[in-house]
C-alpha positions as CSV (number, residue, x, y, z in Angstrom):
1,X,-23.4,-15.4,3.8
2,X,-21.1,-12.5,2.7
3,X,-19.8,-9.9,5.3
4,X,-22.2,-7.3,3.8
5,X,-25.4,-9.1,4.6
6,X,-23.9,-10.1,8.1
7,X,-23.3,-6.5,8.9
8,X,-26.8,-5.4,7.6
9,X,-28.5,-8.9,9.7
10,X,-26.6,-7.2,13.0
11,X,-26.8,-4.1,12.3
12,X,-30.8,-4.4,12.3
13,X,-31.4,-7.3,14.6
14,X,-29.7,-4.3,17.3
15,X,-32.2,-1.8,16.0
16,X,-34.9,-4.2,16.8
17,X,-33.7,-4.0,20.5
18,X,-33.3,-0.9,20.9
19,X,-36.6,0.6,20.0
20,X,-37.9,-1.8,22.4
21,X,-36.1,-1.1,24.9
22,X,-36.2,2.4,24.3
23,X,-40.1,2.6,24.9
24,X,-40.2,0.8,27.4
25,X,-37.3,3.6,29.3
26,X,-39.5,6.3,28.4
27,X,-42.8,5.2,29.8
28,X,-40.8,4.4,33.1
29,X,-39.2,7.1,33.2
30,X,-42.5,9.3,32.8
31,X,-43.8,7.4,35.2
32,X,-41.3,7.8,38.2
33,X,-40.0,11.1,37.3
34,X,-36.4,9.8,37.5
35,X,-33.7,12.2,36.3
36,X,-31.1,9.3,35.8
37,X,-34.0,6.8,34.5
38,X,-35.1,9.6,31.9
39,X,-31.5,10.0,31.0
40,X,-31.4,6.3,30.5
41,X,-34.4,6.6,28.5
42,X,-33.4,9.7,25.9
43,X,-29.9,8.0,25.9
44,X,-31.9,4.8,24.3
45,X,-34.0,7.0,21.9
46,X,-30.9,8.5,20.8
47,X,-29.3,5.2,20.1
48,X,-33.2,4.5,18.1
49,X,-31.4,7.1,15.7
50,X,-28.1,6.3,16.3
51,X,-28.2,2.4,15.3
52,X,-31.0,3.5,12.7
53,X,-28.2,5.2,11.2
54,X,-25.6,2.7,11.7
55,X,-28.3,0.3,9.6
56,X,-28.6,2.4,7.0
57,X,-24.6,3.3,6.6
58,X,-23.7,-0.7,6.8
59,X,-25.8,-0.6,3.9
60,X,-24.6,2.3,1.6
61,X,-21.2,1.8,2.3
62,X,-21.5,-1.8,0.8
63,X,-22.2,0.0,-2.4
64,X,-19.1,-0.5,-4.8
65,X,-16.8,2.4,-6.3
66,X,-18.6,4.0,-9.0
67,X,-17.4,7.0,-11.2
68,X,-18.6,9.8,-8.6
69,X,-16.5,7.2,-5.6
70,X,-13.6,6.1,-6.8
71,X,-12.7,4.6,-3.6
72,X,-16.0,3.1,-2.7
73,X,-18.8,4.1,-0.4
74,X,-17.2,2.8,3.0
75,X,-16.6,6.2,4.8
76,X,-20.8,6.0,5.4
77,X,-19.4,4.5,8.8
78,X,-17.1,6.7,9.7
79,X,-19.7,9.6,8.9
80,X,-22.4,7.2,11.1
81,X,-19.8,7.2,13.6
82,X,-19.6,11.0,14.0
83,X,-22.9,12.0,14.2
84,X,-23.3,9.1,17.0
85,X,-20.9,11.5,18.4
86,X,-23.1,14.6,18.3
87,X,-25.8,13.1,19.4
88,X,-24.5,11.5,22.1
89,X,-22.6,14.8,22.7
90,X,-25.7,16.8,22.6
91,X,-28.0,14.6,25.3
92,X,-25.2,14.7,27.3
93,X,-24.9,18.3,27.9
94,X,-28.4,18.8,27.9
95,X,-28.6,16.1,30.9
96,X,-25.8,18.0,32.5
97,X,-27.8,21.4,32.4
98,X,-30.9,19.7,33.9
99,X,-28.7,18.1,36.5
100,X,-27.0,21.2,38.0
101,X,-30.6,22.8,37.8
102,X,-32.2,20.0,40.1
103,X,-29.2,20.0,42.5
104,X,-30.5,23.5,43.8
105,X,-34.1,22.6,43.4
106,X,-36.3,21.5,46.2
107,X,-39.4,20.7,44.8
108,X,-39.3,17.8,42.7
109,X,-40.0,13.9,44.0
110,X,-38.1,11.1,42.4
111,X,-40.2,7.7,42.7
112,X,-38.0,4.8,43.1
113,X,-40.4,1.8,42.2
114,X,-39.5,-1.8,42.3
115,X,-40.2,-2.1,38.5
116,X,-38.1,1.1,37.7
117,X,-34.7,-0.6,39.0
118,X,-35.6,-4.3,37.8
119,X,-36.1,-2.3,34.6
120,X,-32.4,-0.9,34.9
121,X,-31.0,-4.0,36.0
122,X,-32.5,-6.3,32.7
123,X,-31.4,-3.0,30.2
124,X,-28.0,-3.5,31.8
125,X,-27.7,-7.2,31.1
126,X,-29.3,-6.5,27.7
127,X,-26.5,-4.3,26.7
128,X,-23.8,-6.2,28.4
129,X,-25.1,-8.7,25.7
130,X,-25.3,-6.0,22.8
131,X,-22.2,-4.8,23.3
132,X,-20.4,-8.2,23.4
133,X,-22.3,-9.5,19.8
134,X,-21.4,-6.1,18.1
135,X,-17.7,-5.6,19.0
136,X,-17.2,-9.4,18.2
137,X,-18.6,-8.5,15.0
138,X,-16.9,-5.1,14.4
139,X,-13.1,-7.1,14.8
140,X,-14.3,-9.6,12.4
141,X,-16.1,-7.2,10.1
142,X,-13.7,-4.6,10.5
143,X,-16.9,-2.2,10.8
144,X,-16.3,1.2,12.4
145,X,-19.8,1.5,12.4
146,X,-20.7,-1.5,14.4
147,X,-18.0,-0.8,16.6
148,X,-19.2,2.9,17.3
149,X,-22.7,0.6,17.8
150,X,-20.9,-1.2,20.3
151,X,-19.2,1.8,22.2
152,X,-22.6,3.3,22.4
153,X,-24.2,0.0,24.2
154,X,-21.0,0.0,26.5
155,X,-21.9,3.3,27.9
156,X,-25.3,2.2,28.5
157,X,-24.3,-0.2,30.5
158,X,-22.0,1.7,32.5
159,X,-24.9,4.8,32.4
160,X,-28.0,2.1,33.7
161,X,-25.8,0.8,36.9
162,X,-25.0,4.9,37.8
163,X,-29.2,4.8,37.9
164,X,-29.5,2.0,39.6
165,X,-27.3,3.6,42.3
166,X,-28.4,6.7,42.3
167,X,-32.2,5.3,42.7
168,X,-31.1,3.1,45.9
169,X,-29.4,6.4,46.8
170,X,-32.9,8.5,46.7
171,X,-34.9,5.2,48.2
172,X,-32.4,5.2,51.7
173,X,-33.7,9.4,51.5
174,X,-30.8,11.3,49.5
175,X,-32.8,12.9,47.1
176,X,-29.8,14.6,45.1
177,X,-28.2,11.5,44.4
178,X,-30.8,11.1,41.6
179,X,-28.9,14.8,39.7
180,X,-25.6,13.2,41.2
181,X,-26.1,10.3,39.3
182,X,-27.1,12.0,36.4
183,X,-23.6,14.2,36.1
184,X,-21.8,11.0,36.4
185,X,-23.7,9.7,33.3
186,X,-23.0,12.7,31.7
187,X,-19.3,12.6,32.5
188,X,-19.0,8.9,31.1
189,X,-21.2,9.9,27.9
190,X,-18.9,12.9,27.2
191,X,-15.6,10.7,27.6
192,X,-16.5,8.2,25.5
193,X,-18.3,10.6,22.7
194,X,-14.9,12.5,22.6
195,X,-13.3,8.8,21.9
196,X,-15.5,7.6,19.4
197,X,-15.2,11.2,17.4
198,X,-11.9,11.2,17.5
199,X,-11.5,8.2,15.5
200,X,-14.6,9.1,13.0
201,X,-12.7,12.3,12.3
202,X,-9.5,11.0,11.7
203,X,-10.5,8.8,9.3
204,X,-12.7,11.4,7.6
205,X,-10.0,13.7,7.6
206,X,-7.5,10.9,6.6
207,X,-4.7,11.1,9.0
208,X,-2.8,8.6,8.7
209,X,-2.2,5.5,11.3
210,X,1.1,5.7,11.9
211,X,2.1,2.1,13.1
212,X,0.3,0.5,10.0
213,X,2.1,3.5,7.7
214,X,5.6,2.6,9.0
215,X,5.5,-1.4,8.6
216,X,4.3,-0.1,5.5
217,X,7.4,2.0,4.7
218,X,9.9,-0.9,6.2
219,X,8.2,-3.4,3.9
220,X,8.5,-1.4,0.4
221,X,12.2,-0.5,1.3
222,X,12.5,-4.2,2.0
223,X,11.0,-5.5,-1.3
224,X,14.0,-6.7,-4.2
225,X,15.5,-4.5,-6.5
226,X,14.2,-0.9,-4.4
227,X,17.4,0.8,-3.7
228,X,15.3,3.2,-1.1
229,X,11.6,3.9,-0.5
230,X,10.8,7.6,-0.7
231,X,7.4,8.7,0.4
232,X,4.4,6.7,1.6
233,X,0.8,7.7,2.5
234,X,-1.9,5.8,3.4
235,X,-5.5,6.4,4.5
236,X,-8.3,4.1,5.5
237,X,-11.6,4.1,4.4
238,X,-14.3,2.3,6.2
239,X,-12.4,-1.3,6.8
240,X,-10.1,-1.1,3.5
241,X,-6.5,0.9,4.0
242,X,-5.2,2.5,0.6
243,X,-1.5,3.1,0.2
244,X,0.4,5.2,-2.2
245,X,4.1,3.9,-2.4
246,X,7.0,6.0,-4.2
247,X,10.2,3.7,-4.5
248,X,13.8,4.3,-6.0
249,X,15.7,1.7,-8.3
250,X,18.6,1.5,-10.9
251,X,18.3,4.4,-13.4
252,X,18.5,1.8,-16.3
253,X,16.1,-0.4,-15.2
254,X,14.2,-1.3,-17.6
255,X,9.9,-1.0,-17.7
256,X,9.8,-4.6,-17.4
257,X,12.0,-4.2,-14.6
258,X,10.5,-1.5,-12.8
259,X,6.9,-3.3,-13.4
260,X,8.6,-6.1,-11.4
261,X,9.9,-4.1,-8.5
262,X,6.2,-2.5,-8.2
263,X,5.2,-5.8,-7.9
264,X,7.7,-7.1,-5.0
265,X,6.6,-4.1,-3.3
266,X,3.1,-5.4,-3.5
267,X,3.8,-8.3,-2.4
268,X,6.2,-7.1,0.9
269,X,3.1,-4.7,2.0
270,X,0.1,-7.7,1.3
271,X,2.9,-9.4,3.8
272,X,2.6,-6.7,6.4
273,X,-0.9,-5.3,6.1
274,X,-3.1,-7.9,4.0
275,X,-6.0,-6.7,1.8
276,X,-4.1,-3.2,1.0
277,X,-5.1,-1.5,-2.1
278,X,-1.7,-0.2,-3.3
279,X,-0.3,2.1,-6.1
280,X,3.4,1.6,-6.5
281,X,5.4,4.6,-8.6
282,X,9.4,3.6,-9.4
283,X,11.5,7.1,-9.9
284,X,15.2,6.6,-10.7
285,X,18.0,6.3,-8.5
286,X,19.7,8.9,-10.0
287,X,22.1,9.8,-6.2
288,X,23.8,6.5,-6.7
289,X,24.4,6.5,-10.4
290,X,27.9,5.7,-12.1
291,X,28.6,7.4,-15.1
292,X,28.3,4.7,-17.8
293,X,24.9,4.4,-15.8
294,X,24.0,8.0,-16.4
295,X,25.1,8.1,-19.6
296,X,22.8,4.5,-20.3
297,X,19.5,6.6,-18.6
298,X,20.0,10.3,-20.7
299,X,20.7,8.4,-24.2
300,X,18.1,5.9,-23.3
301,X,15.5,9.0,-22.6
302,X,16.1,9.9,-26.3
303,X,12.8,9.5,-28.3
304,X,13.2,6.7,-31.0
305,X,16.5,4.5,-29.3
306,X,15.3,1.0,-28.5
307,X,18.6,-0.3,-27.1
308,X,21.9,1.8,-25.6
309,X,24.9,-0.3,-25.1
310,X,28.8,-0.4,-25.6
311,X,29.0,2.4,-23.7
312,X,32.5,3.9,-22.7
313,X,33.5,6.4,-20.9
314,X,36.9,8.6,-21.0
315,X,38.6,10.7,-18.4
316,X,41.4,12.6,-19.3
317,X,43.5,15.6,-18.6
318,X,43.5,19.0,-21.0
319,X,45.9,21.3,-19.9
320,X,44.7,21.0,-16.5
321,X,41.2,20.8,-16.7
322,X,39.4,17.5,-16.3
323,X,37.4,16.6,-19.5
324,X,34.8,13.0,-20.4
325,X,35.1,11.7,-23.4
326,X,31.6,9.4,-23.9
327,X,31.2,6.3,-27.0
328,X,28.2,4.7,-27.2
329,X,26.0,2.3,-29.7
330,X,22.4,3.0,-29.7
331,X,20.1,0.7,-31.7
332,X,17.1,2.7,-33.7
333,X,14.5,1.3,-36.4
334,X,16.1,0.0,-39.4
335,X,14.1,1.9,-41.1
336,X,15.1,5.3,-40.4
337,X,17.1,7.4,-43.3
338,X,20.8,8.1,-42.8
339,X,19.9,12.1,-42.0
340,X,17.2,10.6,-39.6
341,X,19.6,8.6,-38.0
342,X,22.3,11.7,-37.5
343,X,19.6,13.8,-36.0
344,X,19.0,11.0,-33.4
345,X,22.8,11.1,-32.5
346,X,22.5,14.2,-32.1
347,X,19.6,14.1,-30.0
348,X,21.3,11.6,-27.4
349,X,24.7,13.5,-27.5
350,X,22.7,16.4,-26.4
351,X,21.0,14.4,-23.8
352,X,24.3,12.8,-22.7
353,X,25.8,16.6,-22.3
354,X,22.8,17.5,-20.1
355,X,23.1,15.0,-17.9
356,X,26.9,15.2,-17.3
357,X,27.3,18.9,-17.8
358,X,29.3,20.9,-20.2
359,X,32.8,19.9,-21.8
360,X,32.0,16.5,-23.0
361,X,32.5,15.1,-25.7
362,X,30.0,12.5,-27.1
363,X,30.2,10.2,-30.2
364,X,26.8,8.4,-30.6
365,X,26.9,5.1,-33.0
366,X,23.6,4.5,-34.6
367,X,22.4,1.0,-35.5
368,X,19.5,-0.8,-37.1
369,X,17.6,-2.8,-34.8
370,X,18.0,-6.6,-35.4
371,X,15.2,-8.7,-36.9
372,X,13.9,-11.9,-35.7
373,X,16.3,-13.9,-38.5
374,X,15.9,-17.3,-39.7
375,X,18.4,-19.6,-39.7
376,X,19.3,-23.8,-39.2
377,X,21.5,-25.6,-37.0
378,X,24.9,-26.9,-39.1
379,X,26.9,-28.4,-36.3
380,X,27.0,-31.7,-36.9
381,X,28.5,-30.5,-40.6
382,X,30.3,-28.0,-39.2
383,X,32.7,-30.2,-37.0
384,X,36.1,-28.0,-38.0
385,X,34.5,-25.1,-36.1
386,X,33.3,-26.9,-33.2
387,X,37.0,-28.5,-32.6
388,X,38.2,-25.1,-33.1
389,X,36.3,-23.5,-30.8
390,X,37.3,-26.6,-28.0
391,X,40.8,-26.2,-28.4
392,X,40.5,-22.2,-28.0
393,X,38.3,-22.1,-25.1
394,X,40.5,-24.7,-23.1
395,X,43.6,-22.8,-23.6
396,X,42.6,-20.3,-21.3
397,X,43.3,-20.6,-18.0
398,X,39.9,-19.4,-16.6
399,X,37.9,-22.1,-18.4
400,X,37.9,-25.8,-17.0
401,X,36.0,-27.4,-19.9
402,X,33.7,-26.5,-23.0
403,X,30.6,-29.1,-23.1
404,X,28.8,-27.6,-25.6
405,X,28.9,-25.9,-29.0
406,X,26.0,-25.1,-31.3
407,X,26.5,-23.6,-34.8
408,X,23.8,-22.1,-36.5
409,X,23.7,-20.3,-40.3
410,X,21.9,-17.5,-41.1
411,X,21.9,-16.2,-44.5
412,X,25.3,-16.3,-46.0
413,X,27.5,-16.0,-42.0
414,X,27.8,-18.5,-39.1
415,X,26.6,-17.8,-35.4
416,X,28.5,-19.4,-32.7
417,X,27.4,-20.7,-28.9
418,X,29.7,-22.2,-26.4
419,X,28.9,-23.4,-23.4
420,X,32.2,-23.2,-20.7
421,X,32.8,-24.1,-17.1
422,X,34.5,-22.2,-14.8
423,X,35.6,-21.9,-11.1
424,X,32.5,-20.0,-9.1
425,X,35.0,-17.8,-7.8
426,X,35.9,-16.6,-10.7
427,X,35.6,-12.6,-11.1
428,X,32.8,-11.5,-14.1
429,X,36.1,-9.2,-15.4
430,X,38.5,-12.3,-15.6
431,X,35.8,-14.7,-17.1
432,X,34.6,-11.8,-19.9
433,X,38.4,-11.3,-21.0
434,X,39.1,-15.2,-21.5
435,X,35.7,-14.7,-23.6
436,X,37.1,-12.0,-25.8
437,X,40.2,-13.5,-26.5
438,X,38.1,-16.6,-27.0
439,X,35.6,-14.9,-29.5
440,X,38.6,-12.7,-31.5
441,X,40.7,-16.0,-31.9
442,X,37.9,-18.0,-33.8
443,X,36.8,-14.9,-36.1
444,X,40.3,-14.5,-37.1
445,X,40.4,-18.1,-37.9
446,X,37.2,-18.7,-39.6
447,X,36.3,-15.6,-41.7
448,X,32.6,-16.8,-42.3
449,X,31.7,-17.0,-38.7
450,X,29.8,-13.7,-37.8
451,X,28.9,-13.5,-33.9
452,X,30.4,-15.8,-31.6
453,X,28.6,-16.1,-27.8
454,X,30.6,-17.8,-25.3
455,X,28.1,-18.9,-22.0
456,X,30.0,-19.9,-18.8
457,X,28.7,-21.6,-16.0
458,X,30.2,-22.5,-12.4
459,X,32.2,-25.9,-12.1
């Protein structure tokens, strides 16, 4: 059976209890003129209405998001759950004003019958076993309605032993104990209303829990690749909790990238606080930034560049003042005209100046996009090259051994792969020189060879 139906089967099996036990209250009550009895008694026709409505909100907020609800129907039990609280709050002060009335009145007779206590007694046990089946249920429901249900039995319980007292109280001769009683009722009816509508109206009014909202926060901060986690709000509705996430990362991360790093924040938060329906925005780290970074992220914002790379940046001295001096390569469609092309450059120069500020210089390098090209592998004919590009790659003092080389033609130039070892603790600045010298030693040497690609891995 799915948690909907159980909540509706509870929901109206307690219903079905109450209005029994309600009419039976009332006609006692009636009957013995009992103050704290009749309390007892409007106290169970209010929960008539007040588990009615819990019935009929278990239902309507199983009702799925629609296009009027985009986040569903749920809140029906927090609503429930507030007007349990004005009702509740409402019989309570009424009580009290008939109280304080019969404490200064000396003609009315409270009958203290046998069957009025034993009445008292079994609603007490009743409830002791309501409450216990609807809390249970609430915690693993995670229903604010059956646990506002629950609340409401508790304080019956507590409310039918204050009767029974105060009706033991009037049977040994004090007839005020009866209003006595009463006020107590009251004052555990008005604590426990003020509890329960606290909760319905922060939840209505979506304030935020804050320990659930912090692991929250320390989870997304947590999750790879999210330099820092900048705002997070959450609110519940009903039993689901909805968080909005806004997280930092590298400026030229890419939207693949940031995708993933939305993702790993999902993931961190599902860790933290399962079942979480959250949206995940990535904004640039811009605090952090180098400048080639900067420079990457402005010319990459330029409408029509695919690719930015080879970028360099310059710092130099002109009589005194401190100037940049920016190169990149940016790749664009290959079809785009050559005036096409020089409004682009000067498109991400522009964007390059705004981001670093006035006195740079920028040179932007536009080209074609590559192509998926076809080619064939020609190593085993191509032995000259592969012995060529042994004997470079092992001169270097970097490079322990090259294990592989593949040779590939495409159209009327060769590409190169090599596959090198080298010691792990090897810096990425040492290992990319002994590649350059590598790559610029076999293009001098074989003229037909177009790209070379030199892969290291550790020893």
């Amino acid at each position: 059976m799915s948690d909907d139906r159980r909540r509706q089967r509870i929901a109206a099996g307690a219903l079905g209890v109450t209005v029994a036990l309600g009419a039976t209250k009332v006609a006692v009550g009636l009957a013995t003129s009992s103050l704290a009895l009749l309390a007892q008694a409007l106290d169970s026709l209010i929960d008539v209405v007040a588990v009615g409505l819990v019935f009929l909100a278990v239902r309507y907020a199983t009702k799925p998001a629609d296009e009027s609800h985009h986040y569903g129907h749920a809140k029906a039990e927090n609503l429930v759950a507030f007007t349990q609280t004005l009702l509740l709050g409402a019989i309570a002060a009424g009580l009290f004003v008939e109280a304080v009335r019969r404490l200064g009145a000396d003609d009315i007779a409270v009958k203290t019958p046998w069957y009025a206590l034993a009445l008292l007694i079994g609603s007490a046990a009743i409830d002791v076993v309501r409450t216990r089946w609807l809390m249970s249920a609430a915690r693993e429901l995670s229903s604010d309605a059956l646990r506002a249900g629950a609340m409401n039995f508790a304080t019956d319980v507590g409310t039918a032993l204050v009767a029974v007292v105060s009706l033991l109280a009037v049977r040994s001769g004090a007839e005020s104990a009866d209003a006595i009683g009463a006020l107590i009722v009251c004052a555990i009816v008005g604590i426990l209303a003020f509890r329960l509508g606290k909760r319905s109206v922060d939840i209505l009014m979506d304030r935020a829990p804050e320990a659930r909202m912090r692991a929250i926060e320390a989870a997304a901060a947590s999750a790879p690749g999210v330099s820092e986690a900048r705002r997070v709000r959450v609110r519940e509705t009903g039993n689901q909790l909805f968080a909005d996430v806004t997280v930092a990362a590298g400026r030229t991360a890419s939207l693949e990238r940031a995708h993933d790093i939305a993702e790993n924040v999902e993931r961190e938060i599902a860790r933290v606080a399962p079942g979480t329906d959250v949206v995940v925005h990535v904004e640039p780290a811009s605090e952090t930034s180098s400048l080639v970074e900067r420079v990457q992220a402005a010319a990459s914002r330029a409408e029509g560049v695919h690719e930015v790379h080879n970028v360099l940046v310059h710092a130099f001295d002109d009589a005194g003042t401190n100037k940049l001096h920016v190169t990149l390569h940016a790749k664009a469609a290959p079809r785009l005209s050559v005036t096409e092309a020089h409004d682009l450059a000067d498109l991400i120069e522009a964007q390059v100046v705004t981001e670093l500020g006035l006195g740079v210089r920028v040179d932007a390098h536009i080209e074609p996009l590559q192509q998926t090209m076809h080619g064939r592998v020609v190593t085993a004919d191509r032995s000259d090259v592969v012995r060529a590009v042994e004997a470079r790659a092992t001169e270097e003092v970097e490079i322990l051994d090259c294990h592989e080389v593949i040779v590939v033609e495409t159209g009327e130039s060769l590409t190169v792969v090599a596959h090198v070892r080298g010691r792990g603790d090897t810096s990425l600045a040492a290992l990319h020189d002994a590649a350059d010298r590598v790559e610029k030693a076999i293009l001098a040497e074989h003229s037909e060879i177009g790209r070379v690609l030199i892969h290291f891995e550790p020893a």
